[in-house]
PyMOL Python script that loads the backbone (N, CA, C, O; Angstrom):
from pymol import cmd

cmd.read_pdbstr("""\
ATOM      1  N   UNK A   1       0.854  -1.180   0.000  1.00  0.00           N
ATOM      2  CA  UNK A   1       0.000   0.000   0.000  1.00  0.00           C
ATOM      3  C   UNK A   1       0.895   1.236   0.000  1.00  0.00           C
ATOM      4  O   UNK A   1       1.932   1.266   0.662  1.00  0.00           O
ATOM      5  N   UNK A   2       0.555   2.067  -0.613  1.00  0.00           N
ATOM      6  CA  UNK A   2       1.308   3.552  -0.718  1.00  0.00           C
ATOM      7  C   UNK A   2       1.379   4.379   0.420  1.00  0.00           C
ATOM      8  O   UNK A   2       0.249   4.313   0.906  1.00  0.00           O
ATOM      9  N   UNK A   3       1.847   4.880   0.894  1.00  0.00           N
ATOM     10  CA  UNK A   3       1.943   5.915   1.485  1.00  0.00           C
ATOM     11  C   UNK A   3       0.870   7.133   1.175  1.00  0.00           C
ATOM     12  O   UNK A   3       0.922   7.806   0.146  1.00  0.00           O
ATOM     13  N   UNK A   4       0.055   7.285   2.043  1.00  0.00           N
ATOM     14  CA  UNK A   4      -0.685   8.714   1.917  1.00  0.00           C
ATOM     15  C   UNK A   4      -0.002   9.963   1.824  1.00  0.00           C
ATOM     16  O   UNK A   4       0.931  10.273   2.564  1.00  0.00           O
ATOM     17  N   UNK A   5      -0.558  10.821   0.736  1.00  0.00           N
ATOM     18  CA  UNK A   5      -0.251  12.608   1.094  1.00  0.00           C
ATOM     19  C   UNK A   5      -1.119  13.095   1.598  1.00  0.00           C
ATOM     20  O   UNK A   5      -2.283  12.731   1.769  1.00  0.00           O
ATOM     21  N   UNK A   6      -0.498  14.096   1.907  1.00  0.00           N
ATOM     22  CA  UNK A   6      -1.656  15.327   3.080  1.00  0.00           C
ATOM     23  C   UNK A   6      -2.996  15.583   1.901  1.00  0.00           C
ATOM     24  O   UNK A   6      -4.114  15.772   2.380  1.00  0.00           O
ATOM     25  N   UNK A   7      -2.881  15.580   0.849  1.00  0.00           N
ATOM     26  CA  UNK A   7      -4.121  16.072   0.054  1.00  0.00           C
ATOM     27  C   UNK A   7      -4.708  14.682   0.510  1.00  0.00           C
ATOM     28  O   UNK A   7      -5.479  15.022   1.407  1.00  0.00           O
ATOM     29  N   UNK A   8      -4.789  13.198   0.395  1.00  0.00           N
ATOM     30  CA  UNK A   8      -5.606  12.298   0.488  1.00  0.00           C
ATOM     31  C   UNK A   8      -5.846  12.444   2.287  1.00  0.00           C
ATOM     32  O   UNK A   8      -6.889  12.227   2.904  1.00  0.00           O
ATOM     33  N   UNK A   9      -5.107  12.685   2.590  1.00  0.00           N
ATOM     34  CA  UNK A   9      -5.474  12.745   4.340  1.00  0.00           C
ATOM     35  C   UNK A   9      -6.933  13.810   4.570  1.00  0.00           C
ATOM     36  O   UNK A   9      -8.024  13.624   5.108  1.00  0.00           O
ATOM     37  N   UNK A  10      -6.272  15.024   3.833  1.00  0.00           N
ATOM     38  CA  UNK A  10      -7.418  16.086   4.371  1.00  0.00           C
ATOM     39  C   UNK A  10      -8.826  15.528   3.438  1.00  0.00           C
ATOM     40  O   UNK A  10     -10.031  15.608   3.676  1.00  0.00           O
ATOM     41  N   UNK A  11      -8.105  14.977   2.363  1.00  0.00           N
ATOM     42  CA  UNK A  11      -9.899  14.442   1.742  1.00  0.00           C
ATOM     43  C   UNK A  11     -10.619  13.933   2.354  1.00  0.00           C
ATOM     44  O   UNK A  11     -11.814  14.227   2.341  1.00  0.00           O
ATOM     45  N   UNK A  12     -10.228  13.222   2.912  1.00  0.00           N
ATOM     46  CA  UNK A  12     -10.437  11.658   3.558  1.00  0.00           C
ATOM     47  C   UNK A  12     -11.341  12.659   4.682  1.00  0.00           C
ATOM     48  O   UNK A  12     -12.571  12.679   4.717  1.00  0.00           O
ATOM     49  N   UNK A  13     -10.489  13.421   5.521  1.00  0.00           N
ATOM     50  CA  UNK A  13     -10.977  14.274   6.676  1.00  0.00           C
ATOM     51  C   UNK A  13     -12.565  14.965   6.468  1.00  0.00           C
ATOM     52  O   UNK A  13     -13.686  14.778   6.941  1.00  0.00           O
ATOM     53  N   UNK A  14     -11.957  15.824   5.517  1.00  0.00           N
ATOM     54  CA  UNK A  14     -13.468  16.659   4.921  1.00  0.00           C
ATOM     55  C   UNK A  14     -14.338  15.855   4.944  1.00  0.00           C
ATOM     56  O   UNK A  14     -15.253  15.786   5.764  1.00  0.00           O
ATOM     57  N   UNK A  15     -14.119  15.133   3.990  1.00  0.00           N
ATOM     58  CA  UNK A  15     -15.587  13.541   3.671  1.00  0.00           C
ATOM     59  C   UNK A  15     -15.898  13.146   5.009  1.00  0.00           C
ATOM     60  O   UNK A  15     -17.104  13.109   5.251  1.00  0.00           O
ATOM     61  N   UNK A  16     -15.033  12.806   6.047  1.00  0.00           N
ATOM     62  CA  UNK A  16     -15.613  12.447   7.822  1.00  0.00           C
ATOM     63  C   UNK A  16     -16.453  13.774   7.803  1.00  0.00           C
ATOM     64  O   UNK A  16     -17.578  13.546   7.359  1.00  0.00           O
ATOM     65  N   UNK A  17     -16.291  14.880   8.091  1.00  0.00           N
ATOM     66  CA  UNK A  17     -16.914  16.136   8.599  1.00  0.00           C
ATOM     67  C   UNK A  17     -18.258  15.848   7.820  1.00  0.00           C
ATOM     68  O   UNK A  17     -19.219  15.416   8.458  1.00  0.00           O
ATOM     69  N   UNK A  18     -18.370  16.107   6.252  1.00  0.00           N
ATOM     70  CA  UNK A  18     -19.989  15.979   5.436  1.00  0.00           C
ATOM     71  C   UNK A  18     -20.662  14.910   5.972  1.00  0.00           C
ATOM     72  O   UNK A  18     -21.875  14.968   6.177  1.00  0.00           O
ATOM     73  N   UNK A  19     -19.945  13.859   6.241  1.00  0.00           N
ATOM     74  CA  UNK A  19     -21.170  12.466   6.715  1.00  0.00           C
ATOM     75  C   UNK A  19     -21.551  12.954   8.183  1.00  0.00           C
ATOM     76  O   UNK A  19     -22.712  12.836   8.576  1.00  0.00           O
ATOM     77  N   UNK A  20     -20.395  13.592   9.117  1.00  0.00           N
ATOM     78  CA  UNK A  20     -21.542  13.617  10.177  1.00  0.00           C
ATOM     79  C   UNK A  20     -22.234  14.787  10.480  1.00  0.00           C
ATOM     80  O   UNK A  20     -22.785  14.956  11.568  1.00  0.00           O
ATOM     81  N   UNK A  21     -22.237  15.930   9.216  1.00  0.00           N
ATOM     82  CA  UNK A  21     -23.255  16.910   9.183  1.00  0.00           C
ATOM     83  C   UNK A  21     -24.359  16.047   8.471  1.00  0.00           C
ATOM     84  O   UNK A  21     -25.500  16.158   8.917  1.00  0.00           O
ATOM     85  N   UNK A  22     -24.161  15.270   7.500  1.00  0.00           N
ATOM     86  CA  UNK A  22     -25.390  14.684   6.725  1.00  0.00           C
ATOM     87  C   UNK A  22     -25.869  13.545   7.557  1.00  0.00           C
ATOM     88  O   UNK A  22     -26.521  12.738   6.894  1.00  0.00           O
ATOM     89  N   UNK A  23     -25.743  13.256   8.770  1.00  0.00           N
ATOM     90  CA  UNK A  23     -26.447  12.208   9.796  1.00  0.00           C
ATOM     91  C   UNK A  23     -27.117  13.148  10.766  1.00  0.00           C
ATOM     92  O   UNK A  23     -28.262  12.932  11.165  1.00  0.00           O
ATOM     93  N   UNK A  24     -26.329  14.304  11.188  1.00  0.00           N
ATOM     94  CA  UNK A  24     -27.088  15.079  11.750  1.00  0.00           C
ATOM     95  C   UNK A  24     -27.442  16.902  11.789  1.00  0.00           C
ATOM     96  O   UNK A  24     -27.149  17.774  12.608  1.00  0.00           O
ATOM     97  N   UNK A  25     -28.302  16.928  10.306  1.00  0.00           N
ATOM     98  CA  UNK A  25     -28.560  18.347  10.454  1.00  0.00           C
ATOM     99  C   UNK A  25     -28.612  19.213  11.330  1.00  0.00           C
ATOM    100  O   UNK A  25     -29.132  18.860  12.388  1.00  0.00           O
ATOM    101  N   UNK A  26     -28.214  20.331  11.246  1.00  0.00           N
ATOM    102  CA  UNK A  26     -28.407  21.106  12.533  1.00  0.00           C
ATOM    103  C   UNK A  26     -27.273  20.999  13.604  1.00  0.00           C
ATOM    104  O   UNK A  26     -27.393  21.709  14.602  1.00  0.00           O
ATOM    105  N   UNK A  27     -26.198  20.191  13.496  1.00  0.00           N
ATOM    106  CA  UNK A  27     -25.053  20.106  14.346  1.00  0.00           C
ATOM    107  C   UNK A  27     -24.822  21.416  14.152  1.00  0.00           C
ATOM    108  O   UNK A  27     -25.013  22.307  13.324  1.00  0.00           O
ATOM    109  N   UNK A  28     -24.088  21.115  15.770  1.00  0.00           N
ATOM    110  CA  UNK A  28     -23.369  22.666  15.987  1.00  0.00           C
ATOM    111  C   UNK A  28     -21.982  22.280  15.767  1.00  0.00           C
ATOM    112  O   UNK A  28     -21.579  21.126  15.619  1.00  0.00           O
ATOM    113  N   UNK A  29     -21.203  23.479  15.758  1.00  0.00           N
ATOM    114  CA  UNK A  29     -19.638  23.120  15.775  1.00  0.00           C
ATOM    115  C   UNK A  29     -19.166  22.409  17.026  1.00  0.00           C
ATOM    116  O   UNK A  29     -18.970  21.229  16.735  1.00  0.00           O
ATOM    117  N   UNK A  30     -18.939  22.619  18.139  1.00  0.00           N
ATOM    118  CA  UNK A  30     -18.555  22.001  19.178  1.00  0.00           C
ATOM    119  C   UNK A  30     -19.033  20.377  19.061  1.00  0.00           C
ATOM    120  O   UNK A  30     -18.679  19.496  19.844  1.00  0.00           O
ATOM    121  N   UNK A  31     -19.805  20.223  18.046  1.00  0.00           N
ATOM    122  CA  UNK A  31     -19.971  18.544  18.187  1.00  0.00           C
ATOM    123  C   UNK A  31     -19.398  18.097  16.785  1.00  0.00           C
ATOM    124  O   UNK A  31     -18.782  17.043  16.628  1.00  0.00           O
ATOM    125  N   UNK A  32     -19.513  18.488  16.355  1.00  0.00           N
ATOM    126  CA  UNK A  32     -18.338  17.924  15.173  1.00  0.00           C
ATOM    127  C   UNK A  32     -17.156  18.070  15.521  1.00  0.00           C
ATOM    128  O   UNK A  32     -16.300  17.198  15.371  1.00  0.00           O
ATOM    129  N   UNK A  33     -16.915  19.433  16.140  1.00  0.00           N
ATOM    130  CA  UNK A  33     -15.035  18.979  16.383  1.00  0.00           C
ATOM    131  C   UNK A  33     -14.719  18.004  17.427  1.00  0.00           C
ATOM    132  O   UNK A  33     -13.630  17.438  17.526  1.00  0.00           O
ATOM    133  N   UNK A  34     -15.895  17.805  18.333  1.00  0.00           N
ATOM    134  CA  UNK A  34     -15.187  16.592  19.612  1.00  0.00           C
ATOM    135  C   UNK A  34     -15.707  15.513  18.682  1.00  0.00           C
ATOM    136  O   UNK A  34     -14.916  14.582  18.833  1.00  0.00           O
ATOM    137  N   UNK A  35     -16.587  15.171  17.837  1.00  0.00           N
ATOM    138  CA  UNK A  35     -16.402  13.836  17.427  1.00  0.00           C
ATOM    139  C   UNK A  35     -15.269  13.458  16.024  1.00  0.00           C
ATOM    140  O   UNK A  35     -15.056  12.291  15.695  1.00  0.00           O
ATOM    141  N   UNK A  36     -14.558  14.774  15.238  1.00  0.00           N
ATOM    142  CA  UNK A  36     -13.787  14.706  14.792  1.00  0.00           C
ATOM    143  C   UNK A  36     -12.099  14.653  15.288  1.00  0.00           C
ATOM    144  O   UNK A  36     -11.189  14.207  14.590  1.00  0.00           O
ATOM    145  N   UNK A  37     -11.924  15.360  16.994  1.00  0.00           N
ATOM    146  CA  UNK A  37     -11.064  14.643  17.339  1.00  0.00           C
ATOM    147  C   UNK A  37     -10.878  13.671  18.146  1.00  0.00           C
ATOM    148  O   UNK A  37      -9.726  13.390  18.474  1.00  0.00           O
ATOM    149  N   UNK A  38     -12.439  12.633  18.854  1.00  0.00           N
ATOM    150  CA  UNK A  38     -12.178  11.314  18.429  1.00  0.00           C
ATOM    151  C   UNK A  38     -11.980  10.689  17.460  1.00  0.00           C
ATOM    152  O   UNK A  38     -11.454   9.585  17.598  1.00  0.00           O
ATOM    153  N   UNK A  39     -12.357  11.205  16.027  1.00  0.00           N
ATOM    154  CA  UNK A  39     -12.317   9.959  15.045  1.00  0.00           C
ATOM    155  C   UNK A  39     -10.502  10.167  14.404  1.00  0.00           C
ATOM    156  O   UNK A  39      -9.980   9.247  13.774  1.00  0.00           O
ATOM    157  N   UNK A  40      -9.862  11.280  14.651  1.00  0.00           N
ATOM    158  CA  UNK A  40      -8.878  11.271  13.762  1.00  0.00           C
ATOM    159  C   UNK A  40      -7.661  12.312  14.848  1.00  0.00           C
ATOM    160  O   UNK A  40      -6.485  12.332  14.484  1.00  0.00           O
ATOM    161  N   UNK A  41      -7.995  12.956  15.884  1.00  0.00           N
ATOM    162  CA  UNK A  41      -7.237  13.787  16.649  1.00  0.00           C
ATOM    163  C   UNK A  41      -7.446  15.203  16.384  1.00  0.00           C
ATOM    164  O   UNK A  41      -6.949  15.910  17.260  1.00  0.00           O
ATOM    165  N   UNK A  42      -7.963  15.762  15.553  1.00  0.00           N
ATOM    166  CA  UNK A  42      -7.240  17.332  14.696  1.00  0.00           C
ATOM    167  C   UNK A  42      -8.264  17.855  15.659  1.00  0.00           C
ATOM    168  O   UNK A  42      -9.276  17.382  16.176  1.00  0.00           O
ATOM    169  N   UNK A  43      -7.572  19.114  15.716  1.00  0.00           N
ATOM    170  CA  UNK A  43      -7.969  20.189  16.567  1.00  0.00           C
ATOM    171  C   UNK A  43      -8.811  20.736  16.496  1.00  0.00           C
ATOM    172  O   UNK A  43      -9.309  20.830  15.374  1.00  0.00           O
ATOM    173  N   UNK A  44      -9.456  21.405  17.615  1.00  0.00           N
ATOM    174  CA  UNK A  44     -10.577  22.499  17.372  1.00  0.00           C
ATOM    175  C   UNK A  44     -10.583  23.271  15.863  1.00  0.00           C
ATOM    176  O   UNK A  44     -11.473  23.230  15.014  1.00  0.00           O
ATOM    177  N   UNK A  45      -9.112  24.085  15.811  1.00  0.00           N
ATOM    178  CA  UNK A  45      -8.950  24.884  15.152  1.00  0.00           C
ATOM    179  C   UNK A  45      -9.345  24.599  13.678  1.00  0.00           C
ATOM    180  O   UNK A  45      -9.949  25.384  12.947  1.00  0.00           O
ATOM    181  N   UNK A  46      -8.874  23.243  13.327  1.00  0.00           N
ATOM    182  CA  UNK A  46      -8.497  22.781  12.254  1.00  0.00           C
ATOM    183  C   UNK A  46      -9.970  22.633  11.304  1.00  0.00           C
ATOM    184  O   UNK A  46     -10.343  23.104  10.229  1.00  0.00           O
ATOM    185  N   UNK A  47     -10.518  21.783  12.252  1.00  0.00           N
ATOM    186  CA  UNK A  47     -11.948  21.165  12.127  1.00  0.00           C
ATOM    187  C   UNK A  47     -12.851  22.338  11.544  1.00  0.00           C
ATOM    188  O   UNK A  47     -13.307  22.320  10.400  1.00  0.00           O
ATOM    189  N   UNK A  48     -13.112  23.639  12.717  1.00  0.00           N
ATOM    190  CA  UNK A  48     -13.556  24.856  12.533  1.00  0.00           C
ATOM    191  C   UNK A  48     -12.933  25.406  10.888  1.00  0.00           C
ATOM    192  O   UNK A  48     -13.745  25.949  10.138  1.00  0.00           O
ATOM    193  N   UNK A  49     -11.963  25.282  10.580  1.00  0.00           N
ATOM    194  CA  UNK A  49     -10.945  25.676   8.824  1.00  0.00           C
ATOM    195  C   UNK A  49     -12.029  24.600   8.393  1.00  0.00           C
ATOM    196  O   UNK A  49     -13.165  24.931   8.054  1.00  0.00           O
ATOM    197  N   UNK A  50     -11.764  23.806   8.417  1.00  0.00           N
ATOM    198  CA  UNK A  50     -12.505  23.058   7.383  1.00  0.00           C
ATOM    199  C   UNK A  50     -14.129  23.082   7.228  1.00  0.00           C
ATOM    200  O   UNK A  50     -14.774  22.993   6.183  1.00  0.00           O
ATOM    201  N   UNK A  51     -14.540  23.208   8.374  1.00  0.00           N
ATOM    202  CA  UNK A  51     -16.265  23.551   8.238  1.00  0.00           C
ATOM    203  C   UNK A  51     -16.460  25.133   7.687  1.00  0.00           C
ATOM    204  O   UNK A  51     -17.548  25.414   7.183  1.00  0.00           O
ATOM    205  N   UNK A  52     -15.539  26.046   7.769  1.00  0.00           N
ATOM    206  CA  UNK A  52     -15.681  27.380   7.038  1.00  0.00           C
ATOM    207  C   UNK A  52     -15.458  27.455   5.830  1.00  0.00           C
ATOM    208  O   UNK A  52     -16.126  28.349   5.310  1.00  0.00           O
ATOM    209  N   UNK A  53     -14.517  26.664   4.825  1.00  0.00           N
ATOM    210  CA  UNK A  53     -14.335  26.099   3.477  1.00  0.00           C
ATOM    211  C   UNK A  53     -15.548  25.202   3.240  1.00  0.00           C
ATOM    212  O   UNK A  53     -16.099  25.379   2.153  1.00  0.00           O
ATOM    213  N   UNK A  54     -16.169  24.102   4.195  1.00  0.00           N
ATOM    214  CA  UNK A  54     -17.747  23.867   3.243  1.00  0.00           C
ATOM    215  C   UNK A  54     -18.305  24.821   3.012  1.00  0.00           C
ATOM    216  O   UNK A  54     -18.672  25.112   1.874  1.00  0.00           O
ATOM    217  N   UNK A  55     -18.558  25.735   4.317  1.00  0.00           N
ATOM    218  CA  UNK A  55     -19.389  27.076   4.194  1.00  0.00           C
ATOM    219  C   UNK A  55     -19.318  27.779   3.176  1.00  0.00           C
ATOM    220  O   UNK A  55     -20.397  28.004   2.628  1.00  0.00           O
ATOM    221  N   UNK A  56     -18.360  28.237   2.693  1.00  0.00           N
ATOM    222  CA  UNK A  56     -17.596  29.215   1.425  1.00  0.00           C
ATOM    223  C   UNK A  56     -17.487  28.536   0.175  1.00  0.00           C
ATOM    224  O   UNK A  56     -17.253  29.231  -0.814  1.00  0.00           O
ATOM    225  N   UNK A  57     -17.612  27.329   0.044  1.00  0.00           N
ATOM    226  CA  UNK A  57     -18.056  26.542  -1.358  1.00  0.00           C
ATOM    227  C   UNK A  57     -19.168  26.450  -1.701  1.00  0.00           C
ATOM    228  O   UNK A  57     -19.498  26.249  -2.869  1.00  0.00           O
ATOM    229  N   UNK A  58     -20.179  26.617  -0.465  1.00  0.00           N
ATOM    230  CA  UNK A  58     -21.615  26.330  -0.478  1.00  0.00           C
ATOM    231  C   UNK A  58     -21.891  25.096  -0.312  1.00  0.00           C
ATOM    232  O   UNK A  58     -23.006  24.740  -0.693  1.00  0.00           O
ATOM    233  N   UNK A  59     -21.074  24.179   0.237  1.00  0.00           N
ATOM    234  CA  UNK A  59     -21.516  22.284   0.271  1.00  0.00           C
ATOM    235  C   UNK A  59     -22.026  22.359   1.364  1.00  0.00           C
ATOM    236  O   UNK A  59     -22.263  21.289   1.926  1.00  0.00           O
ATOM    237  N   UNK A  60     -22.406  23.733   2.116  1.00  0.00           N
ATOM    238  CA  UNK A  60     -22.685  23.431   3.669  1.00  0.00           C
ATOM    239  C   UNK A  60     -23.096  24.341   3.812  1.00  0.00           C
ATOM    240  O   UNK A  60     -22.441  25.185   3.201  1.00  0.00           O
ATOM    241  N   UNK A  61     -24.118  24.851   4.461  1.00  0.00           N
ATOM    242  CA  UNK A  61     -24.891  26.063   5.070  1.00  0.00           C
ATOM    243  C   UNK A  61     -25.373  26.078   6.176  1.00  0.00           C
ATOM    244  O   UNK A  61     -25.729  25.016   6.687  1.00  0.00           O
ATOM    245  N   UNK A  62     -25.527  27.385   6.898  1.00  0.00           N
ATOM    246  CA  UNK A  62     -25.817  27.206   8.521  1.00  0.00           C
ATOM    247  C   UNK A  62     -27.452  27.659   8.734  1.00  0.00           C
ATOM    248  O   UNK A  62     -27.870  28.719   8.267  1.00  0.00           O
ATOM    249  N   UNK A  63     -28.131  26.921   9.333  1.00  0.00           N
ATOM    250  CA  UNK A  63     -29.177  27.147   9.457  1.00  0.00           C
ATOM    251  C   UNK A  63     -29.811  27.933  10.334  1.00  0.00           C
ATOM    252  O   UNK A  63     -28.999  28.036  11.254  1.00  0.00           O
ATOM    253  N   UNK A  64     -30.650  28.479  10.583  1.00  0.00           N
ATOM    254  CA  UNK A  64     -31.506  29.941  11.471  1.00  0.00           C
ATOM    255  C   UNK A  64     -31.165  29.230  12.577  1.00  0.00           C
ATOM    256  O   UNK A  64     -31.233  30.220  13.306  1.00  0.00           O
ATOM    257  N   UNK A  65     -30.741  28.040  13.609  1.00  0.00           N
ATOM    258  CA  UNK A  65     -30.151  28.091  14.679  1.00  0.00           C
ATOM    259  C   UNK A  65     -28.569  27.936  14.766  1.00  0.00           C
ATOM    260  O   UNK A  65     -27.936  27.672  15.789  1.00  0.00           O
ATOM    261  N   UNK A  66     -28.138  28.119  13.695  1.00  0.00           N
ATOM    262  CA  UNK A  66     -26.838  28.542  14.034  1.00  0.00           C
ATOM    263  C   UNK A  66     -25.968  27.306  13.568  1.00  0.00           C
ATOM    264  O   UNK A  66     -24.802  27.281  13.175  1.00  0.00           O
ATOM    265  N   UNK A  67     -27.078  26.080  13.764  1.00  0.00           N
ATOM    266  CA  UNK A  67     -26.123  24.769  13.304  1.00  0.00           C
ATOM    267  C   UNK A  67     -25.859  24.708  11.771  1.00  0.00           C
ATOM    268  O   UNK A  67     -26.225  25.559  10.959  1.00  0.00           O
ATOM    269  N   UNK A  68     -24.963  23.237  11.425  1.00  0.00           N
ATOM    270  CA  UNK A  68     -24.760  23.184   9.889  1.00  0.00           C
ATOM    271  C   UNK A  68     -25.625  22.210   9.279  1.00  0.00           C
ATOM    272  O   UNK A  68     -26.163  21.414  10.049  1.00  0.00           O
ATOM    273  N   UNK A  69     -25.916  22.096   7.800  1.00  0.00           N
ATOM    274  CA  UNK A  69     -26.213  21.438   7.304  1.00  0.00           C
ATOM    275  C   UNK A  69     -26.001  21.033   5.776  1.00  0.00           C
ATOM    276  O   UNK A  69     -25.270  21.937   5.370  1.00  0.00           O
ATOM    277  N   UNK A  70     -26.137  20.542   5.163  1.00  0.00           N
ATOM    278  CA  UNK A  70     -25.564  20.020   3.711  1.00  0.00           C
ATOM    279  C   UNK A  70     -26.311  21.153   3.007  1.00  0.00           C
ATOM    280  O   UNK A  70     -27.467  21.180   3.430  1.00  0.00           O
ATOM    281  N   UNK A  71     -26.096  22.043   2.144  1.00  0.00           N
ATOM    282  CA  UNK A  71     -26.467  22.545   1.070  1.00  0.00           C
ATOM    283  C   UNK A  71     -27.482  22.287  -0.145  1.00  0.00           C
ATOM    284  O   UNK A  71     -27.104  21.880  -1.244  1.00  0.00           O
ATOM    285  N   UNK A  72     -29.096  22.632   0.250  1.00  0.00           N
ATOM    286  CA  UNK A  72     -29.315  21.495  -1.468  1.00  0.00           C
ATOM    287  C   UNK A  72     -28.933  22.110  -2.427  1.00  0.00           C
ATOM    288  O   UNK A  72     -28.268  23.140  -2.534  1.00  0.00           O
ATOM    289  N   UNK A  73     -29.576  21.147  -3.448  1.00  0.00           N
ATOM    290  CA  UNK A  73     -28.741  20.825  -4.717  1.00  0.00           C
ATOM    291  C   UNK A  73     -29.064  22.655  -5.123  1.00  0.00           C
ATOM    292  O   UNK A  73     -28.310  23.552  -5.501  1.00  0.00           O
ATOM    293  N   UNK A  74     -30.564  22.609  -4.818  1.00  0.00           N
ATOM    294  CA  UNK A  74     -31.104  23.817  -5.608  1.00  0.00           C
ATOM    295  C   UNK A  74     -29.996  25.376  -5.242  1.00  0.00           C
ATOM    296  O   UNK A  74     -29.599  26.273  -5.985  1.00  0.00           O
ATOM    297  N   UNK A  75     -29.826  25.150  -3.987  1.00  0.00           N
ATOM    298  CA  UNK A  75     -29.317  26.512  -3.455  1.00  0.00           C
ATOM    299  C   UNK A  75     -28.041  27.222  -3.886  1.00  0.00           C
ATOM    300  O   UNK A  75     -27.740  28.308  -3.388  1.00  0.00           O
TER     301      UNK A  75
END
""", "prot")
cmd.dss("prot")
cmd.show_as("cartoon", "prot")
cmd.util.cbc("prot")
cmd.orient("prot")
């Protein structure tokens, strides 16, 4: 097996973050980053970078309570 690069690592990462906004709409940040650094270690900080890049692509939008959720197709 190959050796991973940081681009397949952070993919890999992002894709964890969308499945557990798309299991649970309406997550807030503080629960994605503690269940993202059980699933893999990365930091508050990191986690928070990466949920602001869904935000700013539009794969992710925050809803009137503040939590996240997947983007539809339409929006």
């Amino acid at each position: 097996m190959p050796p991973r690069d940081g681009a397949a690592i952070r993919k890999e990462r992002i894709q964890m973050t969308l499945e557990i906004i798309r299991k649970q709409p309406g997550i807030h940040i503080g629960k994605i980053q503690i269940r993202m650094a059980l699933k893999t270690g990365l930091t508050e900080k990191r986690v928070a970078q990466y949920v602001r890049q869904l935000v700013r692509g539009g794969v992710v939008v925050v809803d009137k309570n503040g939590g996240f959720r997947l983007a539809d197709k339409t929006e």
